[in-house]
C-alpha positions in Angstrom: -189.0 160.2 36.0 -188.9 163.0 34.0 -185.7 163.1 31.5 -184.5 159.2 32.6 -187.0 157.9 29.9 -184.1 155.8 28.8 -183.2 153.9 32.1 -186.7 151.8 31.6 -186.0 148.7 30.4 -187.8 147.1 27.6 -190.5 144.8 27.6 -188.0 142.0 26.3 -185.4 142.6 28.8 -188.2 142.8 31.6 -189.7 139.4 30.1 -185.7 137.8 30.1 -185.5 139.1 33.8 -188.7 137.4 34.5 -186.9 134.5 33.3 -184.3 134.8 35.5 -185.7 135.5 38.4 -188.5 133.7 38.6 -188.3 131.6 36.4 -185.3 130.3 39.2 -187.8 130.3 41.9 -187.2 133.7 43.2 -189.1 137.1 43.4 -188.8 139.5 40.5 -188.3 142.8 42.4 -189.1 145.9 39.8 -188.6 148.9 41.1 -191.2 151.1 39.6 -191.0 154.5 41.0 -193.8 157.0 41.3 -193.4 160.5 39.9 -193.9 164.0 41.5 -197.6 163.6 40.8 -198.4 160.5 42.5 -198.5 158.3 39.4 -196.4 155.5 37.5 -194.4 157.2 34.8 -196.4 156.4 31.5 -193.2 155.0 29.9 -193.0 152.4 32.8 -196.4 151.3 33.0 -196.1 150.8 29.4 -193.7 148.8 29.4 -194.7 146.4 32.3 -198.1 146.7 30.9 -196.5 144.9 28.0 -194.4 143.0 29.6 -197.7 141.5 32.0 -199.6 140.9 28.6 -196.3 138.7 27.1 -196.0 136.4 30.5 -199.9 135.7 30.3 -199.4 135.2 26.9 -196.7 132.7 26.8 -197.5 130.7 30.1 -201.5 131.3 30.3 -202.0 128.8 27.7 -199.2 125.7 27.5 -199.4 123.5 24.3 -199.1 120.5 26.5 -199.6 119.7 30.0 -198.4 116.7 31.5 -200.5 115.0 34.8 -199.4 115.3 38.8 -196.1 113.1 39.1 -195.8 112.4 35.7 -191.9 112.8 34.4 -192.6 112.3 30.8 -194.4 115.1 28.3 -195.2 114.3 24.9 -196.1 117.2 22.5 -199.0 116.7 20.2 -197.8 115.5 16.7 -198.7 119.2 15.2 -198.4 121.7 18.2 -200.3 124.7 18.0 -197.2 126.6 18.0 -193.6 125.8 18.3 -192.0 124.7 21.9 -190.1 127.3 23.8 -189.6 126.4 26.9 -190.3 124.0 29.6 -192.0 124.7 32.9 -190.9 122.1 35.9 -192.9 123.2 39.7 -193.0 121.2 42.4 -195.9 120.8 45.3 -193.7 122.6 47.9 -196.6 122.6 50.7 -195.0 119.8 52.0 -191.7 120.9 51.5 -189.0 121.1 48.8 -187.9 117.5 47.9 -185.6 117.9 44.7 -182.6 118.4 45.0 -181.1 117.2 41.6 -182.8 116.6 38.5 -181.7 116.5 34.6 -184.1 117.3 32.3 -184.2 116.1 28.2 -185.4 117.1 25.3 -186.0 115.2 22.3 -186.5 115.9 18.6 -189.4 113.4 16.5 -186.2 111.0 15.3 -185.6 110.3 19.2 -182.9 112.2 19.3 -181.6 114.1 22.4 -181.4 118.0 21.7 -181.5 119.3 25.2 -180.2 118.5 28.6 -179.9 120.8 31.5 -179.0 119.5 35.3 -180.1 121.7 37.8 -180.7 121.2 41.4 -184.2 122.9 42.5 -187.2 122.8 41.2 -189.2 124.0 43.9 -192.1 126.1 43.0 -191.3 126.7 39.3 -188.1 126.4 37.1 -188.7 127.6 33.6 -186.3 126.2 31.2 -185.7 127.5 27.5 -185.9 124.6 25.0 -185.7 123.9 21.2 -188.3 124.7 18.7 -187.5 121.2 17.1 -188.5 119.9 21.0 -191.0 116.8 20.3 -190.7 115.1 23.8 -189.2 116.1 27.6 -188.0 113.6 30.6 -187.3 115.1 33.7 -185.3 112.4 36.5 -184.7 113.3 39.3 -181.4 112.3 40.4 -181.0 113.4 44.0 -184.4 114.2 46.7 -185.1 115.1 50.3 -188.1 112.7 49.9 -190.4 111.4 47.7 -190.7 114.4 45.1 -194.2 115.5 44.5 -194.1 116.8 40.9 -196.8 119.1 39.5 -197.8 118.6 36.0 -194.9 119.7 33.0 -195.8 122.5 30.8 -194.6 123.5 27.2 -195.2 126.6 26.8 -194.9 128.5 23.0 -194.0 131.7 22.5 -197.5 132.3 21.4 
């Protein structure tokens, strides 16, 4: 796309609207457009080569990883880096269950920095959640069915 150079996003706006999309259980639809030769525009692939290396970066490797139904994630007393944000997926093979859930974060003292209520979960909800973030909770508060939860994450920033 000769002369549109600056319509690409950057790599952090592609990463927050990989956050937005699916991050909220949806598809992230890019748009990446070939040029007259056949070939991604070096400025794009660039930037979602970037952008790729940033999502394998910060979700490839969580600093904690809860077990299959488990609602409660405790961060190691010295994480290897600070929290950032909160992964929450469901096992949707039989179904989405959820259909209200709060989760909590809290700091080392006990105390509650963080609530969101949402009302999916589905395959994966990424949340954004304190640096100071020492603990999570997730209830579910409203379901289909018995909700089968797939292990939390805490992912850093790396």
């Amino acid at each position: 796309r000769e002369g549109e150079e600056d319509t690409v996003l950057a790599a952090d706006e592609l990463f927050g609207c990989y956050l937005t999309s699916v991050g909220r259980n949806t598809n992230m639809l890019v748009g990446m457009v070939i040029d007259t030769d056949g070939r991604f525009p070096d400025t794009d692939a660039a930037v979602f080569a970037e952008t790729g290396e940033r999502i394998r970066r910060v979700f490839g490797a969580p600093i904690a990883v809860g077990k299959d139904g488990e609602t409660e994630l405790i961060l190691p007393e010295e994480p290897a880096a600070p929290p950032a944000y909160a992964v929450l997926r469901e096992d949707i093979t039989m179904g989405e269950r959820v259909t209200g859930y709060t989760l909590r974060a809290y700091d080392r003292e006990g105390n509650e920095i963080f609530s969101h209520n949402g009302k999916v979960i589905s395959h994966k909800r990424i949340l954004k959640i304190p640096a100071a973030t020492a603990r999570v909770k997730l209830d579910v508060t409203d379901c289909r069915d018995d909700p089968v939860l797939l292990p939390l994450e805490i992912c850093s920033e790396g």
